[in-house]
C-alpha positions as a Markdown table, in Angstrom:
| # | Residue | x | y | z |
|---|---|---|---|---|
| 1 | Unk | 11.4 | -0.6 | 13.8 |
| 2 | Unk | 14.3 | 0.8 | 11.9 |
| 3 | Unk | 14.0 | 3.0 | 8.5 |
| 4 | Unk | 16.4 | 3.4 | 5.8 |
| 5 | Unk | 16.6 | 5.2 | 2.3 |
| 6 | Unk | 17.5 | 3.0 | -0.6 |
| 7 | Unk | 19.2 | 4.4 | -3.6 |
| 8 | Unk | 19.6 | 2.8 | -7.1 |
| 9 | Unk | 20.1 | 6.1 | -9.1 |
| 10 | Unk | 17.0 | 5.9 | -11.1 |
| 11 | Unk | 17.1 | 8.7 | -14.0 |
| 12 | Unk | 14.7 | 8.3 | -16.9 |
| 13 | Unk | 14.9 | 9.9 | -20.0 |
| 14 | Unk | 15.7 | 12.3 | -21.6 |
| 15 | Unk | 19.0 | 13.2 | -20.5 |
| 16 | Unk | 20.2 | 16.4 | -19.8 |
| 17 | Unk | 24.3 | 16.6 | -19.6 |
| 18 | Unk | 24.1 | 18.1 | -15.9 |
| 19 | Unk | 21.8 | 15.1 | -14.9 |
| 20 | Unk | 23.8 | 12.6 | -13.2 |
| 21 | Unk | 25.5 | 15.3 | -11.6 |
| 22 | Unk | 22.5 | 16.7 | -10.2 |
| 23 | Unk | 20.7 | 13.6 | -9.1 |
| 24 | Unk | 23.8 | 12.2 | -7.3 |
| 25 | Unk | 23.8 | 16.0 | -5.4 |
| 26 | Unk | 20.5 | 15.3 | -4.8 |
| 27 | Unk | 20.8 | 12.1 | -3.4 |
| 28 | Unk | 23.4 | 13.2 | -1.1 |
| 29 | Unk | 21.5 | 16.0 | 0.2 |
| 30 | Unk | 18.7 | 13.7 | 0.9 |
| 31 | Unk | 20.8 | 11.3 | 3.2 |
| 32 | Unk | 22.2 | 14.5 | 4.7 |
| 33 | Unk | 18.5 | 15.8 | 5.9 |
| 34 | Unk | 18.1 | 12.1 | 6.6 |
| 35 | Unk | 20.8 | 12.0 | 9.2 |
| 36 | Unk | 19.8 | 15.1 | 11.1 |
| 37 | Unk | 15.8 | 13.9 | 10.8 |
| 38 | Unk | 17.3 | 10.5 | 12.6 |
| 39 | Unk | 16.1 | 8.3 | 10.4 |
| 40 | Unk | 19.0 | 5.3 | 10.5 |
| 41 | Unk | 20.4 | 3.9 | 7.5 |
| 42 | Unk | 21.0 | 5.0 | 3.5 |
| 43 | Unk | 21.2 | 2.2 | 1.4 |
| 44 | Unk | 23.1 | 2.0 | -2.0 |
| 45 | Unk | 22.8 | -0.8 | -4.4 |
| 46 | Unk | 25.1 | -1.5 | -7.3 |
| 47 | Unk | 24.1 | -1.8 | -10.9 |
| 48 | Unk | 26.0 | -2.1 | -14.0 |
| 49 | Unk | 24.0 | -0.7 | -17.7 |
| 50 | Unk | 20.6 | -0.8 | -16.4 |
| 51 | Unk | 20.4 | 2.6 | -18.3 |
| 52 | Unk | 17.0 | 4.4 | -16.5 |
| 53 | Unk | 16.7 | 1.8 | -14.0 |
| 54 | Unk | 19.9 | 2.3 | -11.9 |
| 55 | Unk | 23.6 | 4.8 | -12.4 |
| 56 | Unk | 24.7 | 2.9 | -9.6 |
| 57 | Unk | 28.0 | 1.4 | -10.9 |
| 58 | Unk | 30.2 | 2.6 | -8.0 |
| 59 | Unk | 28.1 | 2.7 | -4.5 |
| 60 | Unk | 31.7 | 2.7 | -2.4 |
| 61 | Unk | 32.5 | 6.1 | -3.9 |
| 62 | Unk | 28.9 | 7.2 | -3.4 |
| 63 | Unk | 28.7 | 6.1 | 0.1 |
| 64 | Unk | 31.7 | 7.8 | 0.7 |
| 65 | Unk | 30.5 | 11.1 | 0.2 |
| 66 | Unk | 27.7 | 10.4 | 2.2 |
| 67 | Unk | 30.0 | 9.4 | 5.0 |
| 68 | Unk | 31.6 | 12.7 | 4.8 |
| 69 | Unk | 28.6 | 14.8 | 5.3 |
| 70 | Unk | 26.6 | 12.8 | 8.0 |
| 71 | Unk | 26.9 | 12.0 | 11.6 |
| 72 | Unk | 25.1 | 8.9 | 12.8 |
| 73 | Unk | 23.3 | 7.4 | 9.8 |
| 74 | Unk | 24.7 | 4.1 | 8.9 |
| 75 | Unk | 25.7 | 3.5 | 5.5 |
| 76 | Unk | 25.2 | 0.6 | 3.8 |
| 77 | Unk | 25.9 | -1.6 | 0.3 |
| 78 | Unk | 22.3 | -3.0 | -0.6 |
| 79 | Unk | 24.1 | -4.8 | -2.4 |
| 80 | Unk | 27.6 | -5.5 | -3.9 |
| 81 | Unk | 27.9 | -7.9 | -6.0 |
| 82 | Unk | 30.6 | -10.6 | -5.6 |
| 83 | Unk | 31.3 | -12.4 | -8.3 |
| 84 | Unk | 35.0 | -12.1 | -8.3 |
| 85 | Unk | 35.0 | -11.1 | -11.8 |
| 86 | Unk | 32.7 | -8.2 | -10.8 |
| 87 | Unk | 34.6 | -7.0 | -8.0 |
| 88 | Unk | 37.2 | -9.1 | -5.9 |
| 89 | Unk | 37.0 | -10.1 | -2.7 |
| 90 | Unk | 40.3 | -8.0 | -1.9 |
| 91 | Unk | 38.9 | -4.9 | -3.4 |
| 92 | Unk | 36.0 | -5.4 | -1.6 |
| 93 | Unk | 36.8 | -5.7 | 2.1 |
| 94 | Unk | 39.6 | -3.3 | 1.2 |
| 95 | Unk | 36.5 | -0.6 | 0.3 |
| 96 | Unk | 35.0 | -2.1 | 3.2 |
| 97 | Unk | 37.5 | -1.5 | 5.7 |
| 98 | Unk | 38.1 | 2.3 | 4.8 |
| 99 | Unk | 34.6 | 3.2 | 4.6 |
| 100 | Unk | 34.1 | 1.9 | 8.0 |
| 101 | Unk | 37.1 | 3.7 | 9.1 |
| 102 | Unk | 36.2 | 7.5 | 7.6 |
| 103 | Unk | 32.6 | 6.9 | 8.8 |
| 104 | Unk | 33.6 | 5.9 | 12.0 |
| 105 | Unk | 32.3 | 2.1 | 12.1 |
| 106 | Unk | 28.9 | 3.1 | 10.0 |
| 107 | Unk | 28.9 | 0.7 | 7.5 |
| 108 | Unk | 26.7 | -1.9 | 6.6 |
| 109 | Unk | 27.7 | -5.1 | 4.4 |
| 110 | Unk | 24.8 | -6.3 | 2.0 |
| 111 | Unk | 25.8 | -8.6 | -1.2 |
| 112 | Unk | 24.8 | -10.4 | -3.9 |
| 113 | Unk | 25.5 | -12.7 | -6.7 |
| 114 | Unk | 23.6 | -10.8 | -9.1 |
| 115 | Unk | 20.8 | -11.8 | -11.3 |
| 116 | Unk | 20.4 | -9.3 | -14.7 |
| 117 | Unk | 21.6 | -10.8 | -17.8 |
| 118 | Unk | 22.6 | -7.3 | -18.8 |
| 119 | Unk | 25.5 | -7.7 | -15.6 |
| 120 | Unk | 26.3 | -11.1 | -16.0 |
| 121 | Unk | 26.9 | -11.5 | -19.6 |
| 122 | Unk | 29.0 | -8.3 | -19.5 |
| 123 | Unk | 31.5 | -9.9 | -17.3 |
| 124 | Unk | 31.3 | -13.1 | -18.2 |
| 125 | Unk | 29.6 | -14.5 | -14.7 |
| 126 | Unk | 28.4 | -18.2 | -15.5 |
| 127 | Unk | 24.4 | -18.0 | -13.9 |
| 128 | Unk | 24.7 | -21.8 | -13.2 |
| 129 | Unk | 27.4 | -21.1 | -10.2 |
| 130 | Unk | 27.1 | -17.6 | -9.5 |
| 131 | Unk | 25.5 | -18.6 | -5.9 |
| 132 | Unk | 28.0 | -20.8 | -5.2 |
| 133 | Unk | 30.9 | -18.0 | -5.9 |
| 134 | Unk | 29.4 | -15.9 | -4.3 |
| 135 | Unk | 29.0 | -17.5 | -1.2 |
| 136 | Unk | 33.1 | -18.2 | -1.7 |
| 137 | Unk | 33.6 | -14.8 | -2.0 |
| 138 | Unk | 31.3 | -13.6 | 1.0 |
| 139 | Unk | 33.6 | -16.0 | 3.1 |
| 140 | Unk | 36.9 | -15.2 | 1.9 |
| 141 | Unk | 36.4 | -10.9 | 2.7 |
| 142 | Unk | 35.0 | -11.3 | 6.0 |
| 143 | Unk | 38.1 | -13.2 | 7.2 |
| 144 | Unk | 40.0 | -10.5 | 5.4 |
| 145 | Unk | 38.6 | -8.3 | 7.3 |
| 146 | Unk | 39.0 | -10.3 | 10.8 |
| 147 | Unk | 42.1 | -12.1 | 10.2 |
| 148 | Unk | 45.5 | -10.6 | 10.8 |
| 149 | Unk | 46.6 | -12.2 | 8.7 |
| 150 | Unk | 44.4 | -13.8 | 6.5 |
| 151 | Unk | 45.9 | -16.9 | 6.2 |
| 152 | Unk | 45.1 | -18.3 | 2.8 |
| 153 | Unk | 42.3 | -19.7 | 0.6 |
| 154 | Unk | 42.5 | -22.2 | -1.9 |
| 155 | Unk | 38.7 | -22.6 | -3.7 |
| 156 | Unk | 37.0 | -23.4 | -6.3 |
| 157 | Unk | 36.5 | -19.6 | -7.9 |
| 158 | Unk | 39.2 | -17.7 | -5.6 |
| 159 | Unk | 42.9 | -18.3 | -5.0 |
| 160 | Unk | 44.6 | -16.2 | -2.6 |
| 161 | Unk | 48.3 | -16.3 | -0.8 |
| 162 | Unk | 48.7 | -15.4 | 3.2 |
| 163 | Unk | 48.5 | -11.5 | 3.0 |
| 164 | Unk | 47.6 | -9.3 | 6.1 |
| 165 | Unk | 44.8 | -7.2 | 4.7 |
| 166 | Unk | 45.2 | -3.2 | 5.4 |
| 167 | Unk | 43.2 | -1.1 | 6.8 |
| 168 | Unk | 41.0 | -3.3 | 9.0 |
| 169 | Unk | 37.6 | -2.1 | 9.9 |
| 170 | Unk | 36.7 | -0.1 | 12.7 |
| 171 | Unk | 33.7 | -2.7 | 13.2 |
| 172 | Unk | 35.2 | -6.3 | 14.5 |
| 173 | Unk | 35.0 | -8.4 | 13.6 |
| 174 | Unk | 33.5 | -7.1 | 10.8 |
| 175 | Unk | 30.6 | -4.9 | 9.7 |
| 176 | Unk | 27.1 | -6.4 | 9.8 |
| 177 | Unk | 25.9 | -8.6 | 7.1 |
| 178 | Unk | 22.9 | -8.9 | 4.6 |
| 179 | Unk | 22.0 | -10.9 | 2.1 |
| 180 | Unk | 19.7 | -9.5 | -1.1 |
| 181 | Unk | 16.4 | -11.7 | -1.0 |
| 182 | Unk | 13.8 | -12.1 | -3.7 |
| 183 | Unk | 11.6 | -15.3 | -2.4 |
| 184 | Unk | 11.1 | -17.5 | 0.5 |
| 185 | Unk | 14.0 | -19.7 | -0.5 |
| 186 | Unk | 16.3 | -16.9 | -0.6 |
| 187 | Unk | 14.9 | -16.1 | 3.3 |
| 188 | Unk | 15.6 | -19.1 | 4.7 |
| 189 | Unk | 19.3 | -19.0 | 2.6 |
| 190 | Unk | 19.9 | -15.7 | 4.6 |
| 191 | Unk | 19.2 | -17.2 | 7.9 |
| 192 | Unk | 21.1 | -20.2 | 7.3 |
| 193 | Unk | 23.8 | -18.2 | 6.9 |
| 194 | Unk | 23.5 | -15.7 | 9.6 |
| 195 | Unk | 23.3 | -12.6 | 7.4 |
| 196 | Unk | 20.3 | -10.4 | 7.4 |
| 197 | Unk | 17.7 | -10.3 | 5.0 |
| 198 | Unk | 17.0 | -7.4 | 2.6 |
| 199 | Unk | 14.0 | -8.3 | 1.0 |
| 200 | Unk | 13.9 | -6.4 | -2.2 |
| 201 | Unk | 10.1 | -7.6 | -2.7 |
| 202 | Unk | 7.3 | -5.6 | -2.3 |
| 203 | Unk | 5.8 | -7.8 | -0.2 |
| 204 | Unk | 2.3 | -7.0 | 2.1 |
| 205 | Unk | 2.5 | -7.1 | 5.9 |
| 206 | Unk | 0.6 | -10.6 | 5.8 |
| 207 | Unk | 3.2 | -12.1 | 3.5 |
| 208 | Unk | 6.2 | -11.0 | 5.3 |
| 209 | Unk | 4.6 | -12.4 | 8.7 |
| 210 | Unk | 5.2 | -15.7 | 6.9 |
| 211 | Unk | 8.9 | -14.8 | 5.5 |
| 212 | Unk | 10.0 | -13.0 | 9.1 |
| 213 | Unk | 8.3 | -16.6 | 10.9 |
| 214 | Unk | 10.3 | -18.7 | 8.7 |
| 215 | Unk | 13.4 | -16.7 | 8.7 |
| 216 | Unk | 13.7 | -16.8 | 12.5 |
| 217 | Unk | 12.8 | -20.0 | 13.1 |
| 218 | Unk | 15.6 | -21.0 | 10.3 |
| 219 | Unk | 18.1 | -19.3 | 11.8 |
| 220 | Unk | 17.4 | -20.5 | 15.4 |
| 221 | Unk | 17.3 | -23.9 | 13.6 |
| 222 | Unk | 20.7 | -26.3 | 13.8 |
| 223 | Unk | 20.4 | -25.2 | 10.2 |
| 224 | Unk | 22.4 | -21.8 | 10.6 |
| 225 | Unk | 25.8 | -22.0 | 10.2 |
| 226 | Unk | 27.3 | -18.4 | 10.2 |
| 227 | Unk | 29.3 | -17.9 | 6.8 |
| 228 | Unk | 30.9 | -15.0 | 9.0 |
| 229 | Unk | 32.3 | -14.6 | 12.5 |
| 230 | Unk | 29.0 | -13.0 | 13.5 |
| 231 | Unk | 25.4 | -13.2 | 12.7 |
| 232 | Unk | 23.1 | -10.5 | 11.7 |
| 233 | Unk | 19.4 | -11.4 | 13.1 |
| 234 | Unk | 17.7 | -8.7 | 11.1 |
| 235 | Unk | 14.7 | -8.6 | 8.2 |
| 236 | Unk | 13.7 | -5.8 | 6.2 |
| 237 | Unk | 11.3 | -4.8 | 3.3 |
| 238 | Unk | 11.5 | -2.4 | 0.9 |
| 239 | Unk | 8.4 | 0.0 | -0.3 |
| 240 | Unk | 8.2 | 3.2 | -2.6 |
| 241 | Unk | 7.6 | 6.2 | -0.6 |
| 242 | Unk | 5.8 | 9.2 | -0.4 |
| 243 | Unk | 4.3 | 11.4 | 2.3 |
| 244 | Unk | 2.0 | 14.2 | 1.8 |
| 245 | Unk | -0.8 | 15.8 | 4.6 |
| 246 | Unk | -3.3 | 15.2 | 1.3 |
| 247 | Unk | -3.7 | 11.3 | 0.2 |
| 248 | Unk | -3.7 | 12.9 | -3.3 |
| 249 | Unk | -0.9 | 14.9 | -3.5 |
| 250 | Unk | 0.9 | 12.3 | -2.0 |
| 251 | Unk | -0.2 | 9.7 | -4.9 |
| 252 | Unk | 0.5 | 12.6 | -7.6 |
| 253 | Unk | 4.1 | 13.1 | -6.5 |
| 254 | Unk | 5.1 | 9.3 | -5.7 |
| 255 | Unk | 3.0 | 6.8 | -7.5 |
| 256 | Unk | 4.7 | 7.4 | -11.2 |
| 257 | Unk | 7.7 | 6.7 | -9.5 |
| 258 | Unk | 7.1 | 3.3 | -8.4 |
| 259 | Unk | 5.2 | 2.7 | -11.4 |
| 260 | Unk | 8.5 | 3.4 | -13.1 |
| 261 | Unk | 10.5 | 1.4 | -10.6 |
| 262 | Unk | 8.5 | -1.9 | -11.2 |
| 263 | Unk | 8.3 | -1.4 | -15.4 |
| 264 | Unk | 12.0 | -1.2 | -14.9 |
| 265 | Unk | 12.6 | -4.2 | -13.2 |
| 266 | Unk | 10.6 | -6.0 | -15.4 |
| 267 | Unk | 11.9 | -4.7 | -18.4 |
| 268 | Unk | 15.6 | -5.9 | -17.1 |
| 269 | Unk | 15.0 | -9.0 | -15.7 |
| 270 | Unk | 11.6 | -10.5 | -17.0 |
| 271 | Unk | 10.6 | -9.3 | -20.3 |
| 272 | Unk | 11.9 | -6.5 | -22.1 |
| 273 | Unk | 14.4 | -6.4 | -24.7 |
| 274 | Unk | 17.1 | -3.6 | -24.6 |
| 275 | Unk | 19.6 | -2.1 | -27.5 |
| 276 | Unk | 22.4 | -0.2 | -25.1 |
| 277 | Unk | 22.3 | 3.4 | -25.6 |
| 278 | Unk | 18.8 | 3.4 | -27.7 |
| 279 | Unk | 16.1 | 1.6 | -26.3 |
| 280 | Unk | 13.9 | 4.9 | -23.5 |
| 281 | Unk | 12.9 | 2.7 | -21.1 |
| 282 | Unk | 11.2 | 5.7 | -19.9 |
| 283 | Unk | 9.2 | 5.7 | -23.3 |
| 284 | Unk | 8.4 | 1.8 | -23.1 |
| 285 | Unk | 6.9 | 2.9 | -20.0 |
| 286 | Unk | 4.6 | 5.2 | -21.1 |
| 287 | Unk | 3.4 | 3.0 | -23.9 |
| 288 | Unk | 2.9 | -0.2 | -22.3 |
| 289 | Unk | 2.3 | 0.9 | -18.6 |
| 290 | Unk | -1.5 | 0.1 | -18.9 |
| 291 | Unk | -1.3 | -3.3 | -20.3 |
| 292 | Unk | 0.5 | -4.5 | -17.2 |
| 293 | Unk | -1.5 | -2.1 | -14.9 |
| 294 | Unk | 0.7 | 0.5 | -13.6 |
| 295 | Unk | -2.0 | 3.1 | -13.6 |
| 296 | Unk | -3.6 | 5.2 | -11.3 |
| 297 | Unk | -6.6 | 3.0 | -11.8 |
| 298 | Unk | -5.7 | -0.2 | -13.2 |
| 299 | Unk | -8.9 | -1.2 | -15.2 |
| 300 | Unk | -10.3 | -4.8 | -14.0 |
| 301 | Unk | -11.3 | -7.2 | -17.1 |
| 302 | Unk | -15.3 | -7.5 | -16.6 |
| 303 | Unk | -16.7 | -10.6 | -15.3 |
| 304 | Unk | -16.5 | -12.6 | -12.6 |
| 305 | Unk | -14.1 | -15.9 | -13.8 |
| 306 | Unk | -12.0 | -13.1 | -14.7 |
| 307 | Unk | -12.5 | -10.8 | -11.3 |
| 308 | Unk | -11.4 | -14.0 | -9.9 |
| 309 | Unk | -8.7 | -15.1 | -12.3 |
| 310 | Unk | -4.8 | -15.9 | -10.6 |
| 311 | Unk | -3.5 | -13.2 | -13.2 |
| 312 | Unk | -5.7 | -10.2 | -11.9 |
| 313 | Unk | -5.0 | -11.1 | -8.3 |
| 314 | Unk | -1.5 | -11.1 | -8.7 |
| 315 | Unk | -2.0 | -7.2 | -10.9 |
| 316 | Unk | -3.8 | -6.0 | -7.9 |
| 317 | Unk | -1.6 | -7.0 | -5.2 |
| 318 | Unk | 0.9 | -5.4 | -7.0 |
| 319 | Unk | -1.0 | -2.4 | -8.0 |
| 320 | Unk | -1.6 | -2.4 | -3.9 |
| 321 | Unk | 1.9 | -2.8 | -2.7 |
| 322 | Unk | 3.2 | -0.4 | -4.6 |
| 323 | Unk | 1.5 | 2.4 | -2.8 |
| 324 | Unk | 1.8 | 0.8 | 0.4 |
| 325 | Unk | 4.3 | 3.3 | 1.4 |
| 326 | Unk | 2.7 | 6.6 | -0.3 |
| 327 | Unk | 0.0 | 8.2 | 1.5 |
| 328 | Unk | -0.6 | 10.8 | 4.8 |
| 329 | Unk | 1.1 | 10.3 | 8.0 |
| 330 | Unk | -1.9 | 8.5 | 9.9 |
| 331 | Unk | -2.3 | 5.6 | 6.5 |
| 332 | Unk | 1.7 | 5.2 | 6.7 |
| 333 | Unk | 1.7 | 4.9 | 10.4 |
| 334 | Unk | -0.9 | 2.2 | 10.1 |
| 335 | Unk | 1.3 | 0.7 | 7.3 |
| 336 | Unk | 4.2 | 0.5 | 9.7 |
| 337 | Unk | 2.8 | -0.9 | 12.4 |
| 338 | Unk | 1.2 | -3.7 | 10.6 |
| 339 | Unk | 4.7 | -4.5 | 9.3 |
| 340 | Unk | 6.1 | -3.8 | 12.6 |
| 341 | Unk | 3.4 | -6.8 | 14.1 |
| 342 | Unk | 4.6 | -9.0 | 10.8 |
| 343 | Unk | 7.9 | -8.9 | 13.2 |
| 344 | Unk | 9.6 | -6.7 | 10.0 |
| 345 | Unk | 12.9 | -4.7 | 11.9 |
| 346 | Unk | 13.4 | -2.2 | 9.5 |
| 347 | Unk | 11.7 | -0.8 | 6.8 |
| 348 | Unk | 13.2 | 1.1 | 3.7 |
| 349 | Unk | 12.4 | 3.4 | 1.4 |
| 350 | Unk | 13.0 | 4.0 | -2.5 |
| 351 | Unk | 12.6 | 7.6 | -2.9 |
| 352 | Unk | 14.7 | 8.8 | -5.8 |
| 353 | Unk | 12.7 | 6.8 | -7.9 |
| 354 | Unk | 11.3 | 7.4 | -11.5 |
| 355 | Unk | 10.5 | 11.4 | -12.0 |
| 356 | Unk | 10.4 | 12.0 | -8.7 |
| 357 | Unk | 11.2 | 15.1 | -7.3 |
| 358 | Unk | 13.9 | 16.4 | -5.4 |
| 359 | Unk | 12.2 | 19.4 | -3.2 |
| 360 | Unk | 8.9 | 16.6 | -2.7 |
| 361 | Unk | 11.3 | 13.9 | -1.4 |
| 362 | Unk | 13.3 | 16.9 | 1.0 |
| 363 | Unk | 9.2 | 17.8 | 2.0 |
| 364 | Unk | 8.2 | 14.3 | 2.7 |
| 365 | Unk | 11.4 | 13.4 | 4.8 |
| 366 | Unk | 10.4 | 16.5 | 7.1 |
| 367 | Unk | 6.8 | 15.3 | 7.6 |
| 368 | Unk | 7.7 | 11.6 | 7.9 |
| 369 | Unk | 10.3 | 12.8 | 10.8 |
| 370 | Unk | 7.6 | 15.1 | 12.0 |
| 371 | Unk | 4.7 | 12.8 | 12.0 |
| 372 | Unk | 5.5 | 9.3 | 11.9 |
| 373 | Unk | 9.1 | 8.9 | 13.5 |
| 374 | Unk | 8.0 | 10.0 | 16.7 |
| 375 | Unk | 6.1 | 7.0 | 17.2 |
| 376 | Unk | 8.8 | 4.2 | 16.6 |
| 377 | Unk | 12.0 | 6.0 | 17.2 |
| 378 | Unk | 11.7 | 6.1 | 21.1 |
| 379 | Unk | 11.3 | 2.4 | 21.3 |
| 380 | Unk | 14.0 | 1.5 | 18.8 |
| 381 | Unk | 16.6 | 1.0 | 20.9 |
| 382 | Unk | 14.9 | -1.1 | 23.6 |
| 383 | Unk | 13.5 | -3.7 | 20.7 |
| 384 | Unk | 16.9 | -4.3 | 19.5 |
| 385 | Unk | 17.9 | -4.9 | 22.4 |
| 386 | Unk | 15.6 | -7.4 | 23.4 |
| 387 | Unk | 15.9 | -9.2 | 20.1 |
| 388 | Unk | 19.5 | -9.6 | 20.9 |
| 389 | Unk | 19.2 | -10.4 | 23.6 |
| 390 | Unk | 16.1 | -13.4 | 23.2 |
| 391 | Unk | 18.2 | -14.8 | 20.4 |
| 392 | Unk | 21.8 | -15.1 | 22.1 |
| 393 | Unk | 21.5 | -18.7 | 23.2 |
| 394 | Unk | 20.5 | -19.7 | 19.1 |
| 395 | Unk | 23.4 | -17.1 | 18.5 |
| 396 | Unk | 25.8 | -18.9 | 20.4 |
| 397 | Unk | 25.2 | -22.0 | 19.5 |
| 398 | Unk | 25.0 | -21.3 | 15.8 |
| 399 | Unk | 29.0 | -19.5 | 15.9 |
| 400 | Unk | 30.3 | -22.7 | 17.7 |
| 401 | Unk | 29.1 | -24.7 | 14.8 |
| 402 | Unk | 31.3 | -22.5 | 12.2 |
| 403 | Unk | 34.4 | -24.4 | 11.3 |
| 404 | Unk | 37.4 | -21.6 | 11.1 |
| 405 | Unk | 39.5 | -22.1 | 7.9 |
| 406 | Unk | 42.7 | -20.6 | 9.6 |
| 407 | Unk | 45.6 | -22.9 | 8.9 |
| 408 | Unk | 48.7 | -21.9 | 10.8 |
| 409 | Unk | 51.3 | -19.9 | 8.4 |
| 410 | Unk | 54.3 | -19.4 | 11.1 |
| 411 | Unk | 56.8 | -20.5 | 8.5 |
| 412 | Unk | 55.0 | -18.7 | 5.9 |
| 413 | Unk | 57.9 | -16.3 | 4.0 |
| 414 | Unk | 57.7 | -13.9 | 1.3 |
| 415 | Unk | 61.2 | -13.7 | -0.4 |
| 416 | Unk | 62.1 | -10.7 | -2.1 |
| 417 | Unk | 61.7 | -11.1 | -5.8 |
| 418 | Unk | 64.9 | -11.9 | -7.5 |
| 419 | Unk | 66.4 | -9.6 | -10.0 |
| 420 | Unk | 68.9 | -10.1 | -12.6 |
């Protein structure tokens, strides 16, 4: 089992001038006690005006810091999003390429197509084939990033000439890749493709048994064809997080957060509506946070067609998954190794979530490398290993079935522009 950190930059309101400041300091200060706990990746997604919900516009600068004030963490985009009017697939695997470089072959490739109506309006992304540019896109950067040179692509979203894309990455033949994940069908995409899966669900241990089963068997399947020159056999889940000796304390310090974290997803993507620069999503919160259950104790309607209704199910398996990873060393040990017998490689955590607090996150990183770390890190190595290693042959055989797109561009010639 593998652990990460995820960042979306979370800052409710009210705002302070200093505050972005301080919570990107923070943040950077809580990879950089990460990286000398040894916990193994930081995680930074990307997010355009999801005011409260994410300041996340520019992970590449971001990681960048990080890079330059840690050793051995790897540092990953969870996710960019590629939608070339977003960010081009140039740009990208030109951000790529020099992050890997200056971290020294630490990075971590996880992308998107992007689903808010906030970020797709904005730049004028059509939903209807947003999966299918972005799959275009994931193509084109990772023979960017391979091929000297890139010899050309003609598509339906992306036009580009023969250029020989500088710098290359340190990581060949290119860094690992992910693939943001929301529901089975998304899962089994990932595999198809070769690309891990970072499932940004809060699923429980016996529901990502069923994801991990189907996304292995998928991508041992004829079914994978690599959309890069590698594949990625990995599967993660993401959890809230907080660890305290006291259950309590633990709950008092973390749970608003992810309380916060799921009425903000909801309020950008399912239900709420949003005036730029007015609406508090932090005060919609507040008000409206018992209706949909994210309380400390979320009240049950009485009787029992009710107990038993589809609707309060679904309210108490989120109320449950949400503190899944908040509790004392011994209940998030338990938590991990039922996740780790789901077949779950890596799990990672939202920390800077909500209100949370700076000095509780530093304390609960300390105990969690004190406590819990000790009994997964040893064996990390060893099960990665033997994951590779049981999964070559499908591997193999799913690369071979990857048709190059290479032409041959010997008589390819850029003339110097004429001037008059």
């Amino acid at each position: 089992m593998r652990f990460g950190l995820i960042y979306h930059h979370q800052l409710p309101r009210p705002w302070q001038q200093d505050s972005e400041e301080r919570m990107f300091n923070e943040a950077l200060e809580q990879i950089e006690l990460a990286d000398r706990l040894g916990l193994d990746y930081a995680w930074a997604t990307e997010h355009h005006f999801l005011e409260e919900y994410s300041h996340s516009g520019a992970p590449e600068v971001f990681l960048g810091a990080a890079a330059a004030r840690t050793r051995d963490i790897r540092l990953a985009h969870g996710i960019v999003q590629l939608p070339s009017a977003v960010n081009h697939p140039v740009r990208v695997a030109e951000r790529l390429a020099t992050l890997d470089l200056i971290s020294g072959g630490r990075v971590d490739f996880g992308s998107g197509a992007g689903s808010s109506q906030m970020e797709l309006a904005a730049f004028g992304v059509d939903r209807e084939t947003k999966k299918e540019e972005w799959a275009e896109s994931l193509e084109v950067v990772t023979r960017l990033l391979s091929e000297a040179p890139f010899t050309g692509h003609k598509g339906r979203f992306t036009e580009l000439p023969p250029r020989n894309l500088l710098p290359k990455p340190k990581q060949t033949p290119h860094p690992p890749l992910w693939m943001a994940c929301s529901a089975r069908t998304t899962i089994e995409d990932a595999a198809r493709a070769g690309l891990g899966a970072l499932s940004f669900s809060f699923v429980s241990p016996e529901e990502a048994k069923g994801w991990v089963d189907t996304y292995y068997e998928t991508l041992q399947s004829e079914q994978c064809v690599p959309i890069g020159r590698a594949v990625n056999p990995n599967f993660s889940v993401v959890l809230p997080f907080m660890c305290h000796q006291d259950e309590e304390t633990a709950l008092d310090r973390g749970l608003d957060g992810a309380h916060f974290f799921s009425y903000g997803l909801m309020h950008y993507y399912i239900s709420g509506d949003h005036k730029p620069g007015r609406t508090s999503v932090w005060d919609e919160f507040q008000k409206n946070r018992a209706s949909v259950g994210l309380v400390r104790e979320p009240v049950v309607p009485e009787g029992d067609a009710a107990e038993q209704s589809e609707d309060v199910k679904n309210m108490l398996e989120q109320i449950t998954s949400l503190r899944r990873g908040i509790g004392t060393p011994e209940q998030i040990i338990d938590t991990i190794r039922r996740y780790e017998e789901a077949g779950v490689d890596q799990l990672i955590f939202s920390v800077q979530i909500g209100n949370n607090r700076h000095e509780h996150i530093m304390e609960s990183l300390e105990l969690f490398a004190a406590e819990v770390l000790p009994e997964f890190a040893p064996h990390r190595d060893a099960v990665d290993e033997a994951r590779h290693a049981r999964l070559a042959p499908a591997v193999e055989a799913a690369l071979a079935r990857r048709a190059e797109r290479t032409e041959d561009i010997s008589d390819y010639v850029i003339a110097p522009e004429l001037r008059a």
